[in-house]
Structure formats: C-alpha cells, structure tokens
GUMARMAR-423327 format. One record per atom (N, C-alpha, C): atom name; residue in three letters; chain; z, x, y. Coordinates in steps of 0.001 Angstrom, whole numbers, plus 500000, padded with zeros to 6 digits. Each point is the difference from the previous one (the first is absolute). Layout:
N
  atomo  residuo  cadena       w       u       v
     CA      ALA       A       Z       X       Y
...
***
This chain:
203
  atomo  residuo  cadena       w       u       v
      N      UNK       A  880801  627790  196224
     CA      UNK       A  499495  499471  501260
      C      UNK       A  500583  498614  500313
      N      UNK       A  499913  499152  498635
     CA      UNK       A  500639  498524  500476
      C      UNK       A  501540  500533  500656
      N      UNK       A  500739  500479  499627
     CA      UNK       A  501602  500042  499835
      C      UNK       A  500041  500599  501337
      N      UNK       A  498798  500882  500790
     CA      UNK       A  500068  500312  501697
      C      UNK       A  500006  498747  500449
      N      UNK       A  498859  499593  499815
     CA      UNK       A  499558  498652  500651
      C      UNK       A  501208  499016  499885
      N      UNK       A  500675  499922  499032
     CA      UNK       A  500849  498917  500581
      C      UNK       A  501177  500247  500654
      N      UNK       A  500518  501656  499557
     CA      UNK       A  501100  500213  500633
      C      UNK       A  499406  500195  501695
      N      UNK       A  499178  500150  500619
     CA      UNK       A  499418  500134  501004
      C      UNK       A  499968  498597  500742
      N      UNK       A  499557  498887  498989
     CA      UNK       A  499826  498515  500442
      C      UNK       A  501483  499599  500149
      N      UNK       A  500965  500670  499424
     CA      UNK       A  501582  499295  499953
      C      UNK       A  500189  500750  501397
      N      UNK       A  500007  500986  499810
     CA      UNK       A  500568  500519  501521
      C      UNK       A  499508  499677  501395
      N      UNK       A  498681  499613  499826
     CA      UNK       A  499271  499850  501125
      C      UNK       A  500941  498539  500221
      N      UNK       A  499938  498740  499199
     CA      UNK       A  500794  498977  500093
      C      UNK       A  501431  500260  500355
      N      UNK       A  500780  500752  499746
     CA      UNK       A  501090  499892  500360
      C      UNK       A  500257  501068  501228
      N      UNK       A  498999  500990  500627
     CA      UNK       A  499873  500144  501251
      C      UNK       A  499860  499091  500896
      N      UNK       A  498820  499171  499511
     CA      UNK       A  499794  498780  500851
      C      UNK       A  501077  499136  500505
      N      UNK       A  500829  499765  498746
     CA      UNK       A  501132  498990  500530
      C      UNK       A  501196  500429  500288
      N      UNK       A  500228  501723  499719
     CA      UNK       A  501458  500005  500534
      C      UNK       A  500107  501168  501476
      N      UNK       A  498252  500292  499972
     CA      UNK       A  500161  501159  501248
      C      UNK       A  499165  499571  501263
      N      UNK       A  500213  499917  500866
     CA      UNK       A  499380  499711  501381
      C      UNK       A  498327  501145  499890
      N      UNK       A  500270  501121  499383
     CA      UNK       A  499251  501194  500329
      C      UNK       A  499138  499154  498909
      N      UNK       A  499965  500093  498777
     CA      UNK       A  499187  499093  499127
      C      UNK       A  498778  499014  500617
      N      UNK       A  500675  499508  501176
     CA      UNK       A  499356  498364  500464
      C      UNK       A  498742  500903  501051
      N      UNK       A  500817  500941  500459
     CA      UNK       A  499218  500284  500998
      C      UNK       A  498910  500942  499649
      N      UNK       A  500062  500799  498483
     CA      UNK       A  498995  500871  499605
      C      UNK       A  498902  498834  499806
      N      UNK       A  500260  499086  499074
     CA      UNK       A  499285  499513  499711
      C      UNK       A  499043  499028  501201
      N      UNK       A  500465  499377  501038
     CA      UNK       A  499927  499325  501330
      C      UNK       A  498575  501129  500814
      N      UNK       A  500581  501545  499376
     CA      UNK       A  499126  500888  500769
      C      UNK       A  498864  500311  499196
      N      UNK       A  500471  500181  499133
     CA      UNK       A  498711  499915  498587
      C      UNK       A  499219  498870  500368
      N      UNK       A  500028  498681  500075
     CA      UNK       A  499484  498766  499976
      C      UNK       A  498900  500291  501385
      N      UNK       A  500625  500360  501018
     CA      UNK       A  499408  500355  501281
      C      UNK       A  498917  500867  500107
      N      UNK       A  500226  501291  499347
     CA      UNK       A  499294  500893  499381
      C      UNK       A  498677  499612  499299
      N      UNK       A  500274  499121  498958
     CA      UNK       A  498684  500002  498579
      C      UNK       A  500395  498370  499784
      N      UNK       A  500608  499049  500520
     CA      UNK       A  499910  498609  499548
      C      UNK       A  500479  500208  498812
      N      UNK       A  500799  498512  499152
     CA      UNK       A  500460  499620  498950
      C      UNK       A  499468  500847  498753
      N      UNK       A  498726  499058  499956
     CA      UNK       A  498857  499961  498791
      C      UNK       A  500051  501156  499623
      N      UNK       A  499729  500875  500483
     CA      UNK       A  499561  501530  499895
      C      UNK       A  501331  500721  498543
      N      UNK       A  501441  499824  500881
     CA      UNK       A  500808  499700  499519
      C      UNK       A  500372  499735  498886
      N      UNK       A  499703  498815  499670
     CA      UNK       A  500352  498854  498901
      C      UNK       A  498847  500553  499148
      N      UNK       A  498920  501048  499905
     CA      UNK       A  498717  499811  499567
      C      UNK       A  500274  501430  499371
      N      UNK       A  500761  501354  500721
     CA      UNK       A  500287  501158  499440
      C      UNK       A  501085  499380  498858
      N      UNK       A  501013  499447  499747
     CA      UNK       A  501183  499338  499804
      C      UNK       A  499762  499581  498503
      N      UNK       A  498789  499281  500116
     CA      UNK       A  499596  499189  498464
      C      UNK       A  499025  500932  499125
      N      UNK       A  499909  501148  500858
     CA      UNK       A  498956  500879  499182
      C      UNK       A  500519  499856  498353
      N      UNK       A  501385  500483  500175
     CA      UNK       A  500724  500473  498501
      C      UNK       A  500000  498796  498991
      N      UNK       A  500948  498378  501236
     CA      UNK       A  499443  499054  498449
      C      UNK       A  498387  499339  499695
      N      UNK       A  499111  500479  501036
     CA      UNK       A  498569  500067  499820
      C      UNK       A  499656  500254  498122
      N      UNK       A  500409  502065  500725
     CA      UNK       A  499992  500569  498542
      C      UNK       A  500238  499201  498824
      N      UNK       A  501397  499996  500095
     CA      UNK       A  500915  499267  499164
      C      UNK       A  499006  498587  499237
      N      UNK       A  499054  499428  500819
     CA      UNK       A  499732  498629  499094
      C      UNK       A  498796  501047  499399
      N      UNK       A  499367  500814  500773
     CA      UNK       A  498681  500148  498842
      C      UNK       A  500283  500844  499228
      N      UNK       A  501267  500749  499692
     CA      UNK       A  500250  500299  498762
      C      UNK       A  500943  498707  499177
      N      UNK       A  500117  499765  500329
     CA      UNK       A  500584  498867  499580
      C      UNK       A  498719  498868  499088
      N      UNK       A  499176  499837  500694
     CA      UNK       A  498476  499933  499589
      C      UNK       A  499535  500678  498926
      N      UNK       A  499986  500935  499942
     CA      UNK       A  499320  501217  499057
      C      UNK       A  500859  499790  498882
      N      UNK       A  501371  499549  500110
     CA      UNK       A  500796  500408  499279
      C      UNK       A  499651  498904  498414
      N      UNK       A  500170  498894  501178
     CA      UNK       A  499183  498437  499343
      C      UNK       A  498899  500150  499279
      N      UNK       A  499079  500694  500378
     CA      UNK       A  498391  499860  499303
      C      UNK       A  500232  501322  498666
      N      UNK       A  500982  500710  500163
     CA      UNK       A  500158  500819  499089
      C      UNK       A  500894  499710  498756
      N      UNK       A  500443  498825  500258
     CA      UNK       A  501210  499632  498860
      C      UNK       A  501013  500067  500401
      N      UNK       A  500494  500950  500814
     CA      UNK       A  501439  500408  500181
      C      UNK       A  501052  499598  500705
      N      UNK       A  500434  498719  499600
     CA      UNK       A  500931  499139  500603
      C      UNK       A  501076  500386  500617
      N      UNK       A  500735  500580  499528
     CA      UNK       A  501467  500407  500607
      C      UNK       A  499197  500975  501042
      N      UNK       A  499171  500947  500233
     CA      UNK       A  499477  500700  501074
      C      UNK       A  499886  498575  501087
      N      UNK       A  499245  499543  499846
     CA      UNK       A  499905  498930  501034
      C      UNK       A  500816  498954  501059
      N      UNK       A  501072  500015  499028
     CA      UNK       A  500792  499089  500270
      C      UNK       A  501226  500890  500515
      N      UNK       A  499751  501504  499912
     CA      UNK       A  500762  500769  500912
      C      UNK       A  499089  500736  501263
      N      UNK       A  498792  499398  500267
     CA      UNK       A  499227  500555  500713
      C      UNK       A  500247  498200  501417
      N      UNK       A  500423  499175  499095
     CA      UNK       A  500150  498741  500640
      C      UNK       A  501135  499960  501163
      N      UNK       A  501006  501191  499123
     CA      UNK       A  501310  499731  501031
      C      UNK       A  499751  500337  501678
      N      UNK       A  499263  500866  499961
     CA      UNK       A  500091  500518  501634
      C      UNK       A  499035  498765  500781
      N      UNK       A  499176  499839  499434
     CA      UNK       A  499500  499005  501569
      C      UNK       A  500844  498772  499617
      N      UNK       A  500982  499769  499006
     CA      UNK       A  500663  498644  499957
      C      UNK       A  500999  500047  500933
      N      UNK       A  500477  501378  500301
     CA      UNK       A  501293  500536  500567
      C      UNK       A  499083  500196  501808
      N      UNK       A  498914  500371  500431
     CA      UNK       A  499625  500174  500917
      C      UNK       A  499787  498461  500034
      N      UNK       A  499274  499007  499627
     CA      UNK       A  499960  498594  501044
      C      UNK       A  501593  499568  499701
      N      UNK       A  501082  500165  499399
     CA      UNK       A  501670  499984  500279
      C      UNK       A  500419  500260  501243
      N      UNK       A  499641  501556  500475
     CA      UNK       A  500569  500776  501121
      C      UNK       A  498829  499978  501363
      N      UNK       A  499183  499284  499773
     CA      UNK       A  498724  499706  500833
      C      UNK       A  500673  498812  500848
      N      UNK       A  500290  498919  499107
     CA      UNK       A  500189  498703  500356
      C      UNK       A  502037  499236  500110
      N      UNK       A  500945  501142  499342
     CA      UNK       A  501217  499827  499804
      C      UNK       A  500441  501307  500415
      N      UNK       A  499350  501067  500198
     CA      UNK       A  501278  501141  500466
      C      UNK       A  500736  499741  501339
      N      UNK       A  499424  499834  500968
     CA      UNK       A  500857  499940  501447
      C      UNK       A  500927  499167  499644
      N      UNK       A  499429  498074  499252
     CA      UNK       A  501222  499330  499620
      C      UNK       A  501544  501080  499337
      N      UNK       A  499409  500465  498710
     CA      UNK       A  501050  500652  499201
      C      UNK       A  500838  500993  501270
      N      UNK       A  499324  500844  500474
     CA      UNK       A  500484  500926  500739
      C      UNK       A  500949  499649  500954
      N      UNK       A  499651  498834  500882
     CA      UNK       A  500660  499331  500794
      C      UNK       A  501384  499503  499899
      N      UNK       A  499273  499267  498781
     CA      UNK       A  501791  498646  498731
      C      UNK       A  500687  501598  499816
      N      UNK       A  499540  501442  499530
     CA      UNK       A  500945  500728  499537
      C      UNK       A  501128  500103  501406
      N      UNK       A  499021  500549  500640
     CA      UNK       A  500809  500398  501367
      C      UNK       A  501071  498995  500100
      N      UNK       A  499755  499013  500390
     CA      UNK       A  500901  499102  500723
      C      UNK       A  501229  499514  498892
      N      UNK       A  499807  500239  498017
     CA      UNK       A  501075  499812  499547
      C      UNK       A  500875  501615  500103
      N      UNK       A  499234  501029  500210
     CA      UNK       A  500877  501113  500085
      C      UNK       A  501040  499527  501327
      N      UNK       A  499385  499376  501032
     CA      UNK       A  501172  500465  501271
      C      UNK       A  500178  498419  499969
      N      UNK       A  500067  499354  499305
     CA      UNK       A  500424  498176  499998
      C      UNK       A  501835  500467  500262
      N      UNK       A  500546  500919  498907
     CA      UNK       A  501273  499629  500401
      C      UNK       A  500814  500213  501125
      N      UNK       A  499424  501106  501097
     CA      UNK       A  500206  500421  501130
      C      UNK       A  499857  499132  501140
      N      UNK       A  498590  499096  499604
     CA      UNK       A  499995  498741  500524
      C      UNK       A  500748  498519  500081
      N      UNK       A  500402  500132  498409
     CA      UNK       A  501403  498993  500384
      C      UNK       A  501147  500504  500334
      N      UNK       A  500513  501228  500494
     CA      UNK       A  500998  500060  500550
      C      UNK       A  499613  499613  501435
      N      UNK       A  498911  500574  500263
     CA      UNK       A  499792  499507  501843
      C      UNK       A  500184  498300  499821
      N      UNK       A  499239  499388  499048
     CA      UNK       A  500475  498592  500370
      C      UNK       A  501273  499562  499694
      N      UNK       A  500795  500688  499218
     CA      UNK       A  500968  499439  499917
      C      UNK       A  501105  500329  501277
      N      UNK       A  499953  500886  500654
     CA      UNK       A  500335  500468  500999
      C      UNK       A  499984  498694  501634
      N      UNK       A  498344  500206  499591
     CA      UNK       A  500065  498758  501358
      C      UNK       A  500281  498647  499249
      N      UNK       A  500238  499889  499480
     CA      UNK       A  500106  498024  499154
      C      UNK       A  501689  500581  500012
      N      UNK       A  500736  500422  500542
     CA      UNK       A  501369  500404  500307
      C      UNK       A  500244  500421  501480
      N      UNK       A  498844  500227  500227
     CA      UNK       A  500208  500168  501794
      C      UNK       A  500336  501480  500111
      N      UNK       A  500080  500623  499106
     CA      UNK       A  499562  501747  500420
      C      UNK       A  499064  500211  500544
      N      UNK       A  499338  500366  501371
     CA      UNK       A  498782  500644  500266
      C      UNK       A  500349  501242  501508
      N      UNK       A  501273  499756  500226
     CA      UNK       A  500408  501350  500597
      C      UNK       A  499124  501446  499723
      N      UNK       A  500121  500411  501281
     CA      UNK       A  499803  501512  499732
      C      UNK       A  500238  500761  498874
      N      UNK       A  501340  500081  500115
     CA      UNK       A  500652  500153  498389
      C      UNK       A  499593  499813  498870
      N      UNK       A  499865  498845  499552
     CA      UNK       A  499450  499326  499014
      C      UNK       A  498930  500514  499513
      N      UNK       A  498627  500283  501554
     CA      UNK       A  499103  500117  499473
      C      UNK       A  499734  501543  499591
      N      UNK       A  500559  500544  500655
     CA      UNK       A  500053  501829  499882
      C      UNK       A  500527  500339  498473
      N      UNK       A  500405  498585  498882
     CA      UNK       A  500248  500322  498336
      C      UNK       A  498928  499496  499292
      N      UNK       A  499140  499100  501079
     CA      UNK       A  498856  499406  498949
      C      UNK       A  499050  500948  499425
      N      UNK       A  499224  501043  500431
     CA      UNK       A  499640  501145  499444
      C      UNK       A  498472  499454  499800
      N      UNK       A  499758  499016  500446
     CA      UNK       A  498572  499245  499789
      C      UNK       A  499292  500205  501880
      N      UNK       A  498413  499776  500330
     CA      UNK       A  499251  500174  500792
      C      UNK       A  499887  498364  500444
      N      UNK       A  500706  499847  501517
     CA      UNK       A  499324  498431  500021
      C      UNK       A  499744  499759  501141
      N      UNK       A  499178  499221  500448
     CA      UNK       A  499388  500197  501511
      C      UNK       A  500507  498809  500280
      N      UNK       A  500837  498746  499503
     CA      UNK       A  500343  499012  500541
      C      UNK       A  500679  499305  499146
      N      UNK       A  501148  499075  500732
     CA      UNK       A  501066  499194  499246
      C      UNK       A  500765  499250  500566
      N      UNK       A  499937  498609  499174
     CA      UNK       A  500427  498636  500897
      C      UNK       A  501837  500200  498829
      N      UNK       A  500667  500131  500792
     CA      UNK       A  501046  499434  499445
      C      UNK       A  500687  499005  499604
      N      UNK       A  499876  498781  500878
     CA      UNK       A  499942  498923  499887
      C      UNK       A  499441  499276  498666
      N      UNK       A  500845  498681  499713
     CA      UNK       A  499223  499990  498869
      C      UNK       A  498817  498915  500992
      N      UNK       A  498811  500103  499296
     CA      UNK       A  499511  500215  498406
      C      UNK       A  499588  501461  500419
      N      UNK       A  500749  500976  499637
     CA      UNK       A  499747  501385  500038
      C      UNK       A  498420  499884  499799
      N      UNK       A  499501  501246  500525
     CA      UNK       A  498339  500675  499946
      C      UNK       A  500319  501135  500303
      N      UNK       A  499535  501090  499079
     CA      UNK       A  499625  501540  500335
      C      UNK       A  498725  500290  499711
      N      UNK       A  499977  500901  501136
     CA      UNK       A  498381  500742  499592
      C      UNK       A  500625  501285  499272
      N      UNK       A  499751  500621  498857
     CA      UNK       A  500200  501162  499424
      C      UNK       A  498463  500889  499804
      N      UNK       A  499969  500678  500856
     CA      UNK       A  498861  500868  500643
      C      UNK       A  499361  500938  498924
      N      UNK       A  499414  499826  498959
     CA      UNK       A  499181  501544  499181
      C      UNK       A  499310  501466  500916
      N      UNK       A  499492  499123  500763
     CA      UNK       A  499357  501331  500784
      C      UNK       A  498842  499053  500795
      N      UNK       A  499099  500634  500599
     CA      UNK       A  499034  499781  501214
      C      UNK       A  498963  500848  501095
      N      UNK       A  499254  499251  500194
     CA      UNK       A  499438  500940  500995
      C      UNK       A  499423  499725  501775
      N      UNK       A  500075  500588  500346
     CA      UNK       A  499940  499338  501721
      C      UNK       A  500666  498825  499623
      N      UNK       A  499230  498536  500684
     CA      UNK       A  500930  498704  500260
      C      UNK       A  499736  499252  498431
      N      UNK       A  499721  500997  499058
     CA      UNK       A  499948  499203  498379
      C      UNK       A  501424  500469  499367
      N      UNK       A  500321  498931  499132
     CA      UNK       A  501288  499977  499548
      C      UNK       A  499411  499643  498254
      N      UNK       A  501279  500527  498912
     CA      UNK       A  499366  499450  498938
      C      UNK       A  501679  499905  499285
      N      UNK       A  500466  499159  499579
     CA      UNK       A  501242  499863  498825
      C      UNK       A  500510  498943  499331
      N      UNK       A  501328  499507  500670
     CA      UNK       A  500700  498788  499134
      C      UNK       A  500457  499123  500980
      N      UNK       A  500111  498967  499753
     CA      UNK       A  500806  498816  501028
      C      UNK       A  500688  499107  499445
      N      UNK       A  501283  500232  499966
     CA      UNK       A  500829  498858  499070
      C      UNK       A  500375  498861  501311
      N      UNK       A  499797  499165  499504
     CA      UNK       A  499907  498763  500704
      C      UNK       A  500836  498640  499449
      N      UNK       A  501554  499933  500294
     CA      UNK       A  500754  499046  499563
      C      UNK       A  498748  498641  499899
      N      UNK       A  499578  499707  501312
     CA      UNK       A  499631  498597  500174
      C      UNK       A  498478  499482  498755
      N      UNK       A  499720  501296  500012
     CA      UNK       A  498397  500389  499531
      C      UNK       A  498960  498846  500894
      N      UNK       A  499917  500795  500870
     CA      UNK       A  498888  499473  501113
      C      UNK       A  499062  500781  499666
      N      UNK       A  500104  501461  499370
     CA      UNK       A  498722  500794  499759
      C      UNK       A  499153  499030  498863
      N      UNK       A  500356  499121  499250
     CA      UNK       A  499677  499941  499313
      C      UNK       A  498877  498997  499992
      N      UNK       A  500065  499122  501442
     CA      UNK       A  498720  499880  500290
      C      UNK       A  499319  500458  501105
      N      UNK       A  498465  499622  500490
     CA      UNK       A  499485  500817  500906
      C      UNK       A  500638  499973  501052
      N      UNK       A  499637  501037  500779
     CA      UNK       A  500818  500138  501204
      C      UNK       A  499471  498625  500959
      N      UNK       A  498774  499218  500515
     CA      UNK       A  500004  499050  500733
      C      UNK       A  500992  498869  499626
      N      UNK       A  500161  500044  498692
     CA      UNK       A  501370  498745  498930
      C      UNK       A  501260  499910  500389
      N      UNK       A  500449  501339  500636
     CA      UNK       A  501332  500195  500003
      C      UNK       A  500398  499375  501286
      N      UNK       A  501477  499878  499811
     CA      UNK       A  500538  499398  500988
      C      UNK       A  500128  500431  501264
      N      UNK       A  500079  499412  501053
     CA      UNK       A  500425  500411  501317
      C      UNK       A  500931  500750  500105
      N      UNK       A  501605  499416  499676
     CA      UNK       A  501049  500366  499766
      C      UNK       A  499866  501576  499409
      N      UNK       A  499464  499962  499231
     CA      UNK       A  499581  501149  499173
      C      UNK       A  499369  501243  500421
      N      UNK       A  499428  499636  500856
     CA      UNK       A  498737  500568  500836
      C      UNK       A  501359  500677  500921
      N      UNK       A  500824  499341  500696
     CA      UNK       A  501164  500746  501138
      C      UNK       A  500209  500800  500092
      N      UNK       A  500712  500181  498685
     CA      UNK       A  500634  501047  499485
      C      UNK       A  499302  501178  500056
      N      UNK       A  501148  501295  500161
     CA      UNK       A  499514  501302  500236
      C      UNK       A  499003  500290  498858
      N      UNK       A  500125  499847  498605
     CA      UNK       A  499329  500645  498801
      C      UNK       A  498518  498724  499738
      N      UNK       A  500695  498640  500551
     CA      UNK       A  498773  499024  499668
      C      UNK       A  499005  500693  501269
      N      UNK       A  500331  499945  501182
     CA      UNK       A  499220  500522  500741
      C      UNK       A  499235  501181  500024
      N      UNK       A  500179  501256  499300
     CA      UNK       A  499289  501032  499577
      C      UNK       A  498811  499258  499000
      N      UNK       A  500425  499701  499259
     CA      UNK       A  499426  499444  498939
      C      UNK       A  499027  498934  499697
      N      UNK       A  499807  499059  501368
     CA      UNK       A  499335  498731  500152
      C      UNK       A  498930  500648  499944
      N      UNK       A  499402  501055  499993
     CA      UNK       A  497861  500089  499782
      C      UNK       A  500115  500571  498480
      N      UNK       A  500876  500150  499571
     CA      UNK       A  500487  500424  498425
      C      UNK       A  499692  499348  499098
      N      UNK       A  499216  500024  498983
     CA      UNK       A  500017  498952  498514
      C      UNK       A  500907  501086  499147
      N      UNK       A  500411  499223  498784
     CA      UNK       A  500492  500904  499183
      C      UNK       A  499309  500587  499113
      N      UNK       A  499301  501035  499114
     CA      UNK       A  499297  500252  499377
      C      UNK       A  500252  499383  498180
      N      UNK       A  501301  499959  500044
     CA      UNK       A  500797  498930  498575
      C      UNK       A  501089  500482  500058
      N      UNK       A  500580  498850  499191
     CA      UNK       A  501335  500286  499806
      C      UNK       A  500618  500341  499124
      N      UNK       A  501595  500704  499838
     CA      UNK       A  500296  501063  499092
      C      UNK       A  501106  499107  499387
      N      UNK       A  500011  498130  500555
     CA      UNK       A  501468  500098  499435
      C      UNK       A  501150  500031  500832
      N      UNK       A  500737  499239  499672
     CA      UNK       A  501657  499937  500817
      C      UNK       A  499909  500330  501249
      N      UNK       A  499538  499419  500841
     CA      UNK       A  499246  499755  501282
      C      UNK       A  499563  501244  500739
      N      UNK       A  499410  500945  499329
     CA      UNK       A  498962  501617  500162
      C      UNK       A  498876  499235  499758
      N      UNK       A  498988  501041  500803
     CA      UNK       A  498750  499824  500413
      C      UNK       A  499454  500975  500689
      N      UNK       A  499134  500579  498879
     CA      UNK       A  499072  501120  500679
      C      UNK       A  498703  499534  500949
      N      UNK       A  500106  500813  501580
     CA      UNK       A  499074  499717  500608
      C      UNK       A  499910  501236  500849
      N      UNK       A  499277  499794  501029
     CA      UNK       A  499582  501137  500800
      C      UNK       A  498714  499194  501097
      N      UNK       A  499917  500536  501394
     CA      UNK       A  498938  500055  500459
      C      UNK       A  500441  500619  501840
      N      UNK       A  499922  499250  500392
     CA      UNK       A  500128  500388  501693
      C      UNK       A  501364  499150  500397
      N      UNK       A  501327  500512  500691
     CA      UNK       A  500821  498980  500575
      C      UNK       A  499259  499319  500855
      N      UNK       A  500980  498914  500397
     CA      UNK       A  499066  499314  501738
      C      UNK       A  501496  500205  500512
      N      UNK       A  499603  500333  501343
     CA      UNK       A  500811  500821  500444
      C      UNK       A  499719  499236  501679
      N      UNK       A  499436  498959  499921
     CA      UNK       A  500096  499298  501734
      C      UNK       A  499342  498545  499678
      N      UNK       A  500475  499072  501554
     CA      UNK       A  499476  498761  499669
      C      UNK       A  498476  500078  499556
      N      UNK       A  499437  498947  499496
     CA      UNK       A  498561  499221  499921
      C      UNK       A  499611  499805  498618
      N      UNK       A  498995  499723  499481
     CA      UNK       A  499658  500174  499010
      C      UNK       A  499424  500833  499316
      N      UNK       A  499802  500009  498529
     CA      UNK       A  499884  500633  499127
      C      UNK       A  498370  500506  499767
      N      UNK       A  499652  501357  500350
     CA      UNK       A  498463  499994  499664
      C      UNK       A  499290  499932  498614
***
C-alpha cells in the first residue's frame, strides 16, 4: 500500500508540474470538494504509517518502526518540496534548449528563421540586450505559468521596484503585475500569473 501511495504522490507531482491537464484536474477537484478534503484522503496512508509505527515502538520492535517512519517523512518532503522538486526538474531538463534561445538573441538571431529551430514555446522576446524571454509552460484563459530569463533581472525584484525603462519594453511590459515566484539562477525565474496587457495599474 505504502509503495501505491507514493508512486501515486510522485506522479500526481510531476503531473502537476509538467502537464497543463494535471493543474486543471486538480483546480477542478479543488472546486468540487475544496483543498482539505484532499490533503485529508492523501495522509490517510502516512496517518497509518505513524500508528503502526507506534505499535511498533510499544512492542519493542525498532527497525519495524523506523521503517513505518519513512512514509510520512517522505509525505511532509512531497507535501511541502514536491512542486519545488518537480518544477527545478522541469526547467533543468529543457535549461539547455533555453540557452540556445539566449544565445541566439545575445547574437541578434531572432528572425523567423531562427526562431522556427528553437523548438521551445514562447509567448515573448526582447532581443535587444538586456535580452528578456518569456518561455511559456502552459496556461489557462488569461493565466500563464513558466520561465523568464531576464538579462537585467528586474524580476528579481517586485514588480512596483522595477524600472520604468524596464517596464517599456515589450516582455517588461507583459510582466509589470508579475512577481517572480524564485529564482532558478543565471538570470531564470520561475513565475506565472496574469499578463497586463493595457495602460493603468496593477490590481
């Protein structure tokens, strides 16, 4: 039963972070029966897991216990670090696809051409330096969720922080109601939320 439960908890995590359909079962689930409900069927198994784990203790039997320990140690892991893990995987699997797009525009490739070899999803790109791409994971109606490599790293503070200048630009301008969710490093940054997509401010 543990060895369902977690291969079930791995997949559900890495649905989450590498499939659009993932976001949205769960988005509909949530709608359906709320979080809790959720999170509450979920822990049944490392529930189990501590009160035998318990029993195991009051009976003497140490090594039982301390293998009855692993699953809820591994459920508050993937409770509180899977989307992280899932996420960092994603983005080092397709990182190198991503520096060819930057290396591309930090050379002034961004032709038609050019871009019809990148083989990557991107809804926006400043060529210019300080290059900015949006590299798109997936989305739904006007929600967006992926990567933003950002020569200048303006993501890197809040969006009211950033510069004007910054703000101009085709990719700063999508991006100004944007925080970054963290950063991955060598000016990547996972974020996601709504473009702004006309004058005024930010709701």
């Amino acid at each position: 039963m543990s060895a369902i439960w977690l291969a079930g908890s791995l997949a559900a995590v890495l649905l989450w972070c590498f499939s659009d359909f993932g976001r949205l079962g769960f988005a509909f689930a949530q709608a359906m029966v709320g979080c809790r409900p959720i999170v509450l069927v979920w822990s049944i198994v490392p529930a189990l897991a501590i009160v035998g784990g318990l029993r195991a203790v009051m009976t003497g039997h140490v090594w039982q216990a301390a293998s009855c320990s692993v699953v809820p140690i591994l459920g508050l892991l993937i409770y509180y670090h899977g989307g992280f893990v899932g996420e960092t995987l994603r983005f080092q699997i397709n990182k190198a696809a991503y520096q060819r797009v930057v290396s591309d525009a930090d050379a002034g490739k961004c032709s038609a051409k050019d871009r019809a070899r990148w083989h990557v999803d991107i809804d926006a790109i400043d060529c210019e330096a300080p290059i900015a791409i949006i590299f798109v994971w997936g989305g739904f109606g006007p929600f967006w969720h992926g990567i933003v490599y950002d020569a200048a790293d303006e993501m890197a503070r809040s969006a009211p922080a950033r510069s004007g200048t910054w703000k101009q630009r085709p990719v700063g301008g999508m991006l100004s109601c944007t925080d970054a969710r963290r950063s991955l490093g060598g000016h990547y940054y996972l974020a996601g939320g709504v473009y702004h997509s006309g004058p005024g401010d930010c709701r």
